[in-house]
N, C-alpha and C positions, 0 to 999 in steps of 0.2 A: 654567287647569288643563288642558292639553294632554298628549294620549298620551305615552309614554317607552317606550323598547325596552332593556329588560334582555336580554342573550344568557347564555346558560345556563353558558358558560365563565366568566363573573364572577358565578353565583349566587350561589357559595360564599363571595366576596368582600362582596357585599351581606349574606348572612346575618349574617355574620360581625360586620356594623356594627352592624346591630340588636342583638347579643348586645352588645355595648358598651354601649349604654342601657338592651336592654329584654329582661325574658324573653319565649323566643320558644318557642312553640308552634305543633305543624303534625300532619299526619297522617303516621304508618308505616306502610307493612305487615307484618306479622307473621300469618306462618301461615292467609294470604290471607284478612286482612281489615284493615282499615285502623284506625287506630284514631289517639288523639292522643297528643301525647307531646314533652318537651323537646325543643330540637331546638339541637344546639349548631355545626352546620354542615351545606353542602348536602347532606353525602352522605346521611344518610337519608330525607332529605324528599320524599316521593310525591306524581308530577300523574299517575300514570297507575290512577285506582282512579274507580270511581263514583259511592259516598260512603261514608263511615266509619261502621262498624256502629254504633256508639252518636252521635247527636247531641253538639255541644258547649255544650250548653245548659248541663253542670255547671261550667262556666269561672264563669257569671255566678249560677246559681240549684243551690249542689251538694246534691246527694243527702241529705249531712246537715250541717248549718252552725249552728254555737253563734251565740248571738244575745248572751246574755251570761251572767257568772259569778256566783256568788252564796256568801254564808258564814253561818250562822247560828248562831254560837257564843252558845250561852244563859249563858255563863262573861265572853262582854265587852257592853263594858256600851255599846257603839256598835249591841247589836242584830244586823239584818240587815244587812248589808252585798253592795252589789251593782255589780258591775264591767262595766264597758261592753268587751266584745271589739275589742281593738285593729284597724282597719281593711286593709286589703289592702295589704300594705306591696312592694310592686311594679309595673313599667308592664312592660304585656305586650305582644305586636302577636302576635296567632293569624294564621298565614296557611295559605292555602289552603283559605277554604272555601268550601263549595260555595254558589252564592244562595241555595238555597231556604235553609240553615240561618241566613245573613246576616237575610233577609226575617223568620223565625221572631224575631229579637231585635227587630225593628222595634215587632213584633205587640206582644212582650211587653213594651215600651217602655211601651206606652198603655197597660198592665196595671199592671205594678207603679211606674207613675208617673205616673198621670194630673191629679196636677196639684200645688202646691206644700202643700196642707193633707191628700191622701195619697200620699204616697211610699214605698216602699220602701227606706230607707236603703244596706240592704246590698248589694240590685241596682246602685241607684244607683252605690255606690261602685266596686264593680268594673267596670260600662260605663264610664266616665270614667277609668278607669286603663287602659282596655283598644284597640288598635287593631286594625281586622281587614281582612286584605286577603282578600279573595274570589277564589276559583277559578273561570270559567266553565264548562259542563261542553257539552264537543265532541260529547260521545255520551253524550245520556240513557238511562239503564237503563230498561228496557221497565215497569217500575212507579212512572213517572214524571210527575206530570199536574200540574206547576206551572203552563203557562201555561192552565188551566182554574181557577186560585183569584188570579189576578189578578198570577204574578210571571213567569218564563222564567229558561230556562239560561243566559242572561246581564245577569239583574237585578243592579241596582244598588243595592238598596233595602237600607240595614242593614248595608255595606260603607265603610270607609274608601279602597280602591283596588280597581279590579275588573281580576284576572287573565287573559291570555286567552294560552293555549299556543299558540304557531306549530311547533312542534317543536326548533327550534336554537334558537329566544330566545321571550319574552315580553313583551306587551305588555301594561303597566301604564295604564289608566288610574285617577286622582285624582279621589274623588267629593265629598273631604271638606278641609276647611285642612290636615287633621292627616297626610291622604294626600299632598297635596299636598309637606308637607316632607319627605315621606320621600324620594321618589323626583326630589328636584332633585337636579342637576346630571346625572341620566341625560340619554341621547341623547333626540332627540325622532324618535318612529313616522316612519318616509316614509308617502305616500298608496299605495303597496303594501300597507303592512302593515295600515292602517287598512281598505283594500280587500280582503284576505286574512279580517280579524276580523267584516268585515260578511255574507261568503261564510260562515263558520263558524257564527256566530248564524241566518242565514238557513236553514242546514242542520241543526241541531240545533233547535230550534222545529220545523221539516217533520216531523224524526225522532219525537216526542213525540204517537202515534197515539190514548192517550187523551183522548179530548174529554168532558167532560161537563159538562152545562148546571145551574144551578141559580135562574134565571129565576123559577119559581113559586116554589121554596123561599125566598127573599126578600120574594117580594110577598105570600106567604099571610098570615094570621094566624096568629099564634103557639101559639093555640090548635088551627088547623084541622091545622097540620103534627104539633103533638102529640102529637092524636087517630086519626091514620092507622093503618089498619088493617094496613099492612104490620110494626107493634111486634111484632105478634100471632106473626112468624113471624119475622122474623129475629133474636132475639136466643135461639133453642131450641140453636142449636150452641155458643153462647157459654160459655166456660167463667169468664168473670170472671176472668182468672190477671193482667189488667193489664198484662202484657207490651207492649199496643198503646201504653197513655200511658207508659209508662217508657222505652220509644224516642223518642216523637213529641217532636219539637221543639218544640211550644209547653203544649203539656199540662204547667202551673204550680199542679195543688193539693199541699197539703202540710197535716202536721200538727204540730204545736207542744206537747211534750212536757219536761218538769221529770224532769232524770237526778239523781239523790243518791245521793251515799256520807260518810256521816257529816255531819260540819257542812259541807263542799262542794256544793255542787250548778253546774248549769251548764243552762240554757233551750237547747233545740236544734229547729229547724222540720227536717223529712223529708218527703222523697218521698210525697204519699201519692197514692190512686188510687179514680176516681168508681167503679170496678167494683168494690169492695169496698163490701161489704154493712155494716160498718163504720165507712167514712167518712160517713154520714149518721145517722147510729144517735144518738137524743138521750140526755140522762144518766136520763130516764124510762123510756129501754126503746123508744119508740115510734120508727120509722124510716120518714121519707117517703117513702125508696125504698126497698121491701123486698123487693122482688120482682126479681128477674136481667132481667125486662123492661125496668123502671123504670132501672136503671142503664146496660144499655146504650144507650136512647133518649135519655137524658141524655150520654151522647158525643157522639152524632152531634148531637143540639139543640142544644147548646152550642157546637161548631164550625159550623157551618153556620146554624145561626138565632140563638141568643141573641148570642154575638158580633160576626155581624154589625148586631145590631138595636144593641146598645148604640157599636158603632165605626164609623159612618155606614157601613157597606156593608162593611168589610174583614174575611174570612172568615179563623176560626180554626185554618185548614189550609195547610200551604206545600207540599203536592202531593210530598214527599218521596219517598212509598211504603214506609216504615218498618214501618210497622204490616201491609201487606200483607204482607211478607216475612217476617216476627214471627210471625203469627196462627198458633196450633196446631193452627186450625180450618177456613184459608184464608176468614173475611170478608175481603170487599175493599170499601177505605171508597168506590172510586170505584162499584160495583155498586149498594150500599146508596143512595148519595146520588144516582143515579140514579131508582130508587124513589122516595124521597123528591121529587124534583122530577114525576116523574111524577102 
C-alpha cells in the first residue's frame, strides 16, 4: 500500500469514476460554511475550508431513522404485522474528511458494535457500504486540540485513504484493502512529495497550541472526579439547549419512539440529548438527573472518564472544537477539562 499522487487536473476525472460505482459525497461551500452534499464532479468539491459545520456523523447514525414498519388492521386476521426497513441500498465513498471526524467513527465503532451478540445492525450496515477518504488538515483552526485526545491533523484512524493537499496535486495514501483499490493504477509519490507531506504534518501538529493533560482524570476514581467540587460552578451559565452534542461527532444518545396514523405506524430512533432534563426522566416521574448540574457533569464524565474507563483508555472526544464554537455561553470543553484534571 504505497503513496499515489493524484494531480488536481485529473481530479475531475477520478471523481467522475467513483460516480460510476459509487455515490459520492464531499463537502461544499455555501454561504461560507461547508457543509456535505452529492457531489457529481470535481467542480464543487472543497479542500480549502477547516471543517464542515455539522459533523458527518448523520451518513452512518441520521437524526431520524425508521428501524421498522408496522400495520395493525384489527379487520385481518394476520394480526399485527411488521416489516423490516429495507437496508441501504447503495456504496458510498464520503471523501474529504477531516481525521478527527474519521477517528469519531472509530470511537463509535466500539459503541454500536462491540461485539457479535450486541451490534447495531443499522450502523453496521451502512459502515460496510461506506468508503471514506480523509482530508488532512494543513492548518488547524485555533479550536483545535485533537493531538491532546489521542488523534492529529493527519490521523489515519477511521479512514479508508488519507488525503494530504500539495496544492497542484494530492497525495493519496491507502490505509485500508478497500483504499487500496481505489487508487491503483495512480502514479506512485516521489521521495519529494512524501518529504513535502512529512514537512506539512510536522507543521500543523506545531500549529495546534492547545495542549491539555488529562493524566489524573484517568487515574482518579470515578467517584473522586465525580465529586469535584468545581460541578458546583461550571455548569451556572449552561443553558442545556444541546447544541454542543448535536454538533459533536461522537455524541450517540437517541430515543426510540412508535409514530401512528391509523392502522400504520412505523418505529423511528432520534437525536436525543443528555442535557435535556427529559432524557433521564423515568415513567414514575422520578429523574436521576434532575438538576442542570447533574446533566452537565454527565457530558464532560462520560467523554473523559466513563468512556475511557469502559474502552481501555480511548477518550470520547476527537478534539474537533464543535461545541466551542456552538456554545451560546462560550464553555470550552478544553477549560473545563482542564479543571477536571486539575
Amino acid at each position: 500500500m504505497g503513496e499515489k499522487i493524484l494531480t488536481k487536473d485529473k481530479l475531475d476525472e477520478f471523481i467522475k469514476g467513483l460516480t460510476s460505482e459509487y455515490s459520492v459525497y464531499g463537502p461544499t461551500v455555501s454561504g461560507g460554511e461547508a457543509r456535505w452534499s452529492r457531489i457529481e464532479d470535481a467542480g464543487k468539491l472543497s479542500f480549502d475550508f477547516s471543517n464542515t459545520s455539522l459533523s458527518p456523523k448523520s451518513f452512518f447514525f441520521p437524526q431520524t431513522e425508521c428501524m421498522l414498519e408496522f400495520k395493525n388492521d384489527p379487520r385481518d386476521k394476520e394480526g399485527l404485522i411488521m416489516k423490516e426497513v429495507p437496508p441501504l441500498d447503495e456504496r458510498r465513498v464520503i471523501v474529504n474528511m477531516r481525521p478527527c471526524d474519521a477517528r469519531a467513527f472509530k470511537i463509535l465503532d466500539r459503541i454500536f458494535y462491540r461485539d457479535d451478540d450486541a451490534r447495531d445492525v443499522y450502523w453496521l450496515d451502512k459502515r460496510e457500504k461506506t468508503i471514506i477518504i480523509g482530508l488532512a488538515c494543513n492548518n488547524p483552526c485555533s479550536t483545535c486540540f485533537c493531538t491532546s485526545v489521542g488523534s492529529g491533523p493527519f490521523d489515519e484512524g477511521g479512514v479508508d485513504i488519507l488525503c494530504v493537499d500539495l496544492g497542484e496535486k494530492l497525495v493519496l495514501r491507502p490505509v485500508s484493502e478497500r483504499g487500496d483499490a481505489l487508487v491503483k493504477g495512480l502514479e506512485d509519490a516521489s521521495a519529494e512529495d512524501l518529504s513535502q507531506v512529512s514537512a506539512l504534518k510536522e507543521k500543523a501538529e506545531g500549529a495546534i497550541e492547545n495542549k491539555i493533560e488529562m493524566d489524573n482524570i484517568l487515574s482518579r476514581e470515578v467517584l473522586e472526579v465525580y465529586e469535584l467540587p468545581l460541578w458546583d460552578r461550571i455548569h451556572e451559565t449552561c443553558l442545556n439547549c444541546g447544541a454542543c452534542t448535536f454538533y459533536c461527532p461522537t455524541c450517540h444518545c437517541f430515543d426510540i419512539q412508535d409514530e401512528t396514523q391509523g392502522d400504520y405506524g412505523r418505529r423511528v430512533r432520534n437525536w436525543d440529548t443528555c442535557m435535556s432534563w427529559l432524557f433521564t426522566q423515568h415513567a414514575s416521574g422520578h429523574n436521576p438527573r434532575g438538576t442542570k448540574k447533574d446533566r452537565v457533569r454527565q457530558r464532560f464524565m462520560h467523554k473523559f472518564k466513563y468512556i475511557p474507563f469502559k474502552l481501555e483508555g480511548i477518550i470520547g472526544c476527537v478534539g474537533c472544537g464543535r461545541c466551542i464554537k456552538v456554545c451560546p455561553v462560550n464553555i470550552d470543553v478544553r477549560e473545563v477539562v482542564k479543571q477536571m484534571n486539575e
